[in-house]
Structures are given as C-alpha cells and as structure tokens.
VOROMI-640446 format. One record per residue (C-alpha): residue number from 1; residue in one letter; z, y, x. Coordinates in nm, 4 decimals. Example, Ala and Ser with C-alpha at 12.3 -4.5 7.8 and 13.67 -1.06 7.14 Angstrom:
<recs>
{num = 1 | residu = a | c3 = 0.7800 | c2 = -0.4500 | c1 = 1.2300}
{num = 2 | residu = s | c3 = 0.7140 | c2 = -0.1060 | c1 = 1.3670}
</recs>
This chain:
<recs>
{num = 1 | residu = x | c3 = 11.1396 | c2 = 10.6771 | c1 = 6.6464}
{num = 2 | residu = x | c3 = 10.8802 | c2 = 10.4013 | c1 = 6.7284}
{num = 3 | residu = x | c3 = 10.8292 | c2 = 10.3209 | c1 = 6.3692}
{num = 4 | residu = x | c3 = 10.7028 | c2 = 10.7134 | c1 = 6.3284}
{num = 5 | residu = x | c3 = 10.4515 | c2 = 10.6377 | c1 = 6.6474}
{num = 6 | residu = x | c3 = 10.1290 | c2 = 10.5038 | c1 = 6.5224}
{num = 7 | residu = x | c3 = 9.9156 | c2 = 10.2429 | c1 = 6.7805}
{num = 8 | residu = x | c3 = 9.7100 | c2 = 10.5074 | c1 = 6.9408}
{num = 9 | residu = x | c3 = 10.0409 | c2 = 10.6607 | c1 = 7.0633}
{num = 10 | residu = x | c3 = 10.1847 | c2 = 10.3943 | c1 = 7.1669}
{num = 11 | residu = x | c3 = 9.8696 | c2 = 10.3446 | c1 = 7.4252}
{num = 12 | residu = x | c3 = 9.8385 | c2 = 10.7032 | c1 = 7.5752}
{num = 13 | residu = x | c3 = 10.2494 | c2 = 10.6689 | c1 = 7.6157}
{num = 14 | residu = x | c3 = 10.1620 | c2 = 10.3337 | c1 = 7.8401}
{num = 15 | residu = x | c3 = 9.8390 | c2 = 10.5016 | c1 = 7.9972}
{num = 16 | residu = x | c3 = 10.1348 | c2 = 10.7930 | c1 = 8.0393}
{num = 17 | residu = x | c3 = 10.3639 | c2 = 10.5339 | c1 = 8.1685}
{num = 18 | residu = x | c3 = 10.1312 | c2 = 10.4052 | c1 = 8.4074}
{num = 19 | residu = x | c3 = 10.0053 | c2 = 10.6926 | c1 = 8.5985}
{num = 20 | residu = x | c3 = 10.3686 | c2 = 10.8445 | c1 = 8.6874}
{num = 21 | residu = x | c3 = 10.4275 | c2 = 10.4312 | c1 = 8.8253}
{num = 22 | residu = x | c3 = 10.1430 | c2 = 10.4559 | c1 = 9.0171}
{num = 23 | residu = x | c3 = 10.2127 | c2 = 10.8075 | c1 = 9.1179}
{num = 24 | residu = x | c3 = 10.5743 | c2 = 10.7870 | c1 = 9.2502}
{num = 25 | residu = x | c3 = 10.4325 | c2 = 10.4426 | c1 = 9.4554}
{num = 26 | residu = x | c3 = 10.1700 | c2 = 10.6600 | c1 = 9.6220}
{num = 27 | residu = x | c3 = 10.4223 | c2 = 10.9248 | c1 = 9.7086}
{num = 28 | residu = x | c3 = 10.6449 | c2 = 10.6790 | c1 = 9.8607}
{num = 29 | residu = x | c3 = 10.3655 | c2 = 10.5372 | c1 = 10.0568}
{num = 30 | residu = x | c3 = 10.2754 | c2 = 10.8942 | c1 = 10.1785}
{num = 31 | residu = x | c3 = 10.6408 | c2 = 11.0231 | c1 = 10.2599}
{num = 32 | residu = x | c3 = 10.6738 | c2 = 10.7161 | c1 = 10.4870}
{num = 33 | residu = x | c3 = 10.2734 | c2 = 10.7533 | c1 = 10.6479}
{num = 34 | residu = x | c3 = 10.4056 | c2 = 11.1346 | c1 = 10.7074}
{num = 35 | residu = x | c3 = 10.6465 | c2 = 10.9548 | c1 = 10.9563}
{num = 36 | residu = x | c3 = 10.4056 | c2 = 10.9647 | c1 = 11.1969}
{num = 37 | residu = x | c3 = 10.5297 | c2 = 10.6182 | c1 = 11.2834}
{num = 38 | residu = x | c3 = 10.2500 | c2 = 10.3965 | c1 = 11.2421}
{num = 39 | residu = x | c3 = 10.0790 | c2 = 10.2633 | c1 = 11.5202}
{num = 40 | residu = x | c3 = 10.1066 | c2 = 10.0513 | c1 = 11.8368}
{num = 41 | residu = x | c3 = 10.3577 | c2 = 10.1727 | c1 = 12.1724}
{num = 42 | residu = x | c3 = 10.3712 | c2 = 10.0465 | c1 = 12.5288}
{num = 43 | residu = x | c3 = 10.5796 | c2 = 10.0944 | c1 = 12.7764}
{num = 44 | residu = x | c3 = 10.7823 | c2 = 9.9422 | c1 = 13.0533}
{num = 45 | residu = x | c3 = 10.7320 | c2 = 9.9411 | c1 = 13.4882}
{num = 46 | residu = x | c3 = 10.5873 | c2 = 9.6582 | c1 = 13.6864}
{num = 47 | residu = x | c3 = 10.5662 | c2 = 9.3228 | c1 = 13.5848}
{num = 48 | residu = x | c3 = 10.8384 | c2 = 9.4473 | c1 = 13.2269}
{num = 49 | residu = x | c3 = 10.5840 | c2 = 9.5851 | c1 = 12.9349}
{num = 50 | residu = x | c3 = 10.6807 | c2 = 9.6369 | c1 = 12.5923}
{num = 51 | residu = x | c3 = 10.4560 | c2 = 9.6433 | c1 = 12.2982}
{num = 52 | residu = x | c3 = 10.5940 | c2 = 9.8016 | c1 = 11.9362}
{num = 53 | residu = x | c3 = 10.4183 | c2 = 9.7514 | c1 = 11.6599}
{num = 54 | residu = x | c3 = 10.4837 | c2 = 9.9452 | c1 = 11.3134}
{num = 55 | residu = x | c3 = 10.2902 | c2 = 9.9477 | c1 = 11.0088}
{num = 56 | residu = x | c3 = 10.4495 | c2 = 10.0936 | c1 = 10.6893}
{num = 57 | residu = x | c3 = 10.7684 | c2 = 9.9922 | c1 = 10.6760}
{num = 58 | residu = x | c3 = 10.7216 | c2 = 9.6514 | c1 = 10.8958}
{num = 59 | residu = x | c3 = 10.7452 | c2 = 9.6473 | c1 = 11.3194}
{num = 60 | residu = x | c3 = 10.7432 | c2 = 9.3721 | c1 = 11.5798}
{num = 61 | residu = x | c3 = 10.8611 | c2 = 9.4736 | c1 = 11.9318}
{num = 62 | residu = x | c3 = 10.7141 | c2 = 9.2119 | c1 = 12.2064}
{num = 63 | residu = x | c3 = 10.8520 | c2 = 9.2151 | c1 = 12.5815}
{num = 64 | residu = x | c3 = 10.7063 | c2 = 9.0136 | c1 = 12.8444}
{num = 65 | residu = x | c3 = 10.8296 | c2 = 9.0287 | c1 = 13.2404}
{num = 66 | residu = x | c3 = 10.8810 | c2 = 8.7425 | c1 = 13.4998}
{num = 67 | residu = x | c3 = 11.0975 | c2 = 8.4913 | c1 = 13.3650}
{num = 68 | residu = x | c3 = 11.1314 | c2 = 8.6530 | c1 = 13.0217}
{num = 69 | residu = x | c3 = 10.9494 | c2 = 8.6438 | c1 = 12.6627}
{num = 70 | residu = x | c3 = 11.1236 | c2 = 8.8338 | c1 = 12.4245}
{num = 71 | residu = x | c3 = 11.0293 | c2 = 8.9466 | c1 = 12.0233}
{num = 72 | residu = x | c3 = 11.1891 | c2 = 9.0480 | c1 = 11.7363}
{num = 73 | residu = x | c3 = 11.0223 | c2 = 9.1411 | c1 = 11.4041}
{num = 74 | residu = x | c3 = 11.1803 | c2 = 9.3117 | c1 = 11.0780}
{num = 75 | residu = x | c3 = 11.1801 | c2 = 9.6073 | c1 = 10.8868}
{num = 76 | residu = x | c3 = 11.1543 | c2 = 9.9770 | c1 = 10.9813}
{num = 77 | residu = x | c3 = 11.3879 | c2 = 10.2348 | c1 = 10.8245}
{num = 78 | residu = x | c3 = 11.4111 | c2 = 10.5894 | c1 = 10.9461}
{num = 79 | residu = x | c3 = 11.7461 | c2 = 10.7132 | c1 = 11.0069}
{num = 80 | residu = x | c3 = 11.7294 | c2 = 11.0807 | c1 = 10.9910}
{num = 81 | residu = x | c3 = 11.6309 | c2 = 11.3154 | c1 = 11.2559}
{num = 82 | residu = x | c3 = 11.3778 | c2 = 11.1954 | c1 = 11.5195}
{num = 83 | residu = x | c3 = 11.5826 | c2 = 10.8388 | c1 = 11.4763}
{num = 84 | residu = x | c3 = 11.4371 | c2 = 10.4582 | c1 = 11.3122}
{num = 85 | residu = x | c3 = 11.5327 | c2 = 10.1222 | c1 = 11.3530}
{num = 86 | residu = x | c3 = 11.3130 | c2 = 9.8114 | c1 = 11.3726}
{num = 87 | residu = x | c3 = 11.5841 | c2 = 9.5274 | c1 = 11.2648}
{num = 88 | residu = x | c3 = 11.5411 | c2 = 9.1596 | c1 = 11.2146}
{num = 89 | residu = x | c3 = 11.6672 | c2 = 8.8546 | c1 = 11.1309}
{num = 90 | residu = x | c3 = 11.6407 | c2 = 8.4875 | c1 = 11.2999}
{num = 91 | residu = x | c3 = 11.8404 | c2 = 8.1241 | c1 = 11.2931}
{num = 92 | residu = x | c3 = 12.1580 | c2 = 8.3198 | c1 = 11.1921}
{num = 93 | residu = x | c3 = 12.1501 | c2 = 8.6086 | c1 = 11.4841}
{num = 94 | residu = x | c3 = 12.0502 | c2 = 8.9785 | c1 = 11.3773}
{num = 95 | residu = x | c3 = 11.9189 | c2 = 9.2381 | c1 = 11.5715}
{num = 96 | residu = x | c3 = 11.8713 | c2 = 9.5989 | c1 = 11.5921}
{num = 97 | residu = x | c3 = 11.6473 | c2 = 9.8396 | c1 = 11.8058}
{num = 98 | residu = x | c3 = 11.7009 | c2 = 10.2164 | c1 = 11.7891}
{num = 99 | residu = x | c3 = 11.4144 | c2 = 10.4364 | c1 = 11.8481}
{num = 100 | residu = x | c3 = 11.4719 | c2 = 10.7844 | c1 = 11.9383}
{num = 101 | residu = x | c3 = 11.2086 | c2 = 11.0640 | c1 = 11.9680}
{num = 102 | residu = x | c3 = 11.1832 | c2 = 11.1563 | c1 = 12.2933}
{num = 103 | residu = x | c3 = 10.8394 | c2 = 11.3549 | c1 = 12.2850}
{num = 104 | residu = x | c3 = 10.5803 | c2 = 11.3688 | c1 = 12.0382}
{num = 105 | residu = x | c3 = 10.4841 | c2 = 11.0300 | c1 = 12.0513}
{num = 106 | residu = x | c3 = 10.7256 | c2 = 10.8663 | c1 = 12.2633}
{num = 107 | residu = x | c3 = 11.0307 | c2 = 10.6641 | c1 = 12.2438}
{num = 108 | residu = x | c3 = 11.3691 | c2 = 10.5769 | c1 = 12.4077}
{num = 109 | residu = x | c3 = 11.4096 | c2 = 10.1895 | c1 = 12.2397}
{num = 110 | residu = x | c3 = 11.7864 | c2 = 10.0792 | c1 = 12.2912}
{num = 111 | residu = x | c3 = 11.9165 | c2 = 9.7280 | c1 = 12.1607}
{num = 112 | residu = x | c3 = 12.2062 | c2 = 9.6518 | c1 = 11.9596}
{num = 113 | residu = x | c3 = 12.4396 | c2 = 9.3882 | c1 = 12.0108}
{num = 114 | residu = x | c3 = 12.3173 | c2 = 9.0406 | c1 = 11.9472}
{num = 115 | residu = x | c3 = 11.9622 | c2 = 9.1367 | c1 = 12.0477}
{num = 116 | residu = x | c3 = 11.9775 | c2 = 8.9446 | c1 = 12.3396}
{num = 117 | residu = x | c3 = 11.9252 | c2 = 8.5817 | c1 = 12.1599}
{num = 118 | residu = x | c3 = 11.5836 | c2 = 8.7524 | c1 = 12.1132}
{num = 119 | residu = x | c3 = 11.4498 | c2 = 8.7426 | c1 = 12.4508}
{num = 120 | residu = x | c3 = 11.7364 | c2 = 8.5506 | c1 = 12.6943}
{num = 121 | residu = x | c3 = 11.9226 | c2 = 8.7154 | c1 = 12.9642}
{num = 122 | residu = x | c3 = 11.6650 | c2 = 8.8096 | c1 = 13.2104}
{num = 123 | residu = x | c3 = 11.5335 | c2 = 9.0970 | c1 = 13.0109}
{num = 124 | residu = x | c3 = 11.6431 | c2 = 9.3626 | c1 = 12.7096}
{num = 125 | residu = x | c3 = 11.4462 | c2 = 9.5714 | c1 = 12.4692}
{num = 126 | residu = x | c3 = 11.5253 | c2 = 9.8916 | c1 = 12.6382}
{num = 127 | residu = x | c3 = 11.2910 | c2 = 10.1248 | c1 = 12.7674}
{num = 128 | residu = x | c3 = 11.0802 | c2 = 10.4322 | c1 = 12.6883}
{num = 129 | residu = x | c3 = 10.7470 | c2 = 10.3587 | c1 = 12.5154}
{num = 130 | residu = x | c3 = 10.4146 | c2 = 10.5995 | c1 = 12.4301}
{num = 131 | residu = x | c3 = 10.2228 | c2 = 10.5847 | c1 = 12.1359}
{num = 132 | residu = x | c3 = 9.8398 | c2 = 10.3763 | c1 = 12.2542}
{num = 133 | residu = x | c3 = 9.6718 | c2 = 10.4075 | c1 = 11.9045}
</recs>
C-alpha cells in the first residue's frame, strides 16, 4: 500500500499525522486547565498557614507554624467529582493529600498516612484553604 503512495503523499499523511499529535496534546492540556485547579491557596488560623501550589498537573503544598516546617511536592491527578490529590515522593516515604471541593474555590486538604515524615509531629497538612490567585 506504501509502494502505490507517491512522495507528495507520503508528506501531507505526516503534515496529517502531525496536526491530530498536536491536536489531542492541546486537548489534554485544555481538559486539565478546565479543572479550574490552577493557581495558588492559603489557608490555616494563627501562627499555622498553608500555601498550595498547582500548575498543570504539578503542586507543592508548604505549611509553616511554631515549631513546624512542613512540604511535600508531586503530581496532581483529579479523582472524580469535586476530588484531586497532590502526591509525592521523598527518601523512601510517600505521601498523599486529598483535596475536596468545599466551595467554589476552596478546599478541605486531608493527609494520608505517611505524610507526617513531611513536616514532623507538631503539625499536619490538614485544613481548609481559598483560592489567592
């Protein structure tokens, strides 16, 4: 079936080939910017704040409080409904944050287990957070 192609068909079935590449990639890119996701979150009371960070499918969550430090960053999958998780990996020890939509941009963040080699004892990554920007 080649063989019966001549060169100039071969090129617009690349060219062809191309476009629907770059065209599923941008559709993927969309369905996950239609998330709504994106963006930076704060939250916390007193001297506890927590800062989320998520960009496409990357997120960093950063606590800070009196006598804790605590961060974690990984990847960002959605798990149906108003539900995603921010997990990552570090010196053997795995973590998981669920975020569930509480409003239209707000959060309940809950840890999995294991999270807390991730910020010590004094402190977890559980709270409610707003979307800042």
């Amino acid at each position: 079936m080649l063989t019966a192609l001549h060169s100039g068909g071969l090129r617009s079935s690349a060219v062809f080939a191309g476009v629907v590449v770059a065209a599923l990639s941008l559709g993927m890119s969309s369905a996950l910017a239609q998330t709504g996701l994106d963006g930076t979150y704060r939250g916390g009371q007193g001297s506890y704040q927590m800062r989320v960070t998520v960009q496409g499918g990357s997120g960093e969550a950063v606590i800070t409080a009196t006598g804790c430090l605590g961060e974690l960053s990984g990847q960002v999958a959605k798990q149906g409904g108003d539900q995603w998780t921010l997990s990552g990996e570090a010196y053997g020890s795995s973590c998981t944050l669920t975020m569930k939509r509480t409003g239209a941009q707000s959060f309940r963040v809950t840890q999995g287990p294991g999270c807390t080699f991730f910020h010590g004892a004094a402190c977890s990554f559980e709270t409610t957070i707003d979307k800042v920007d």
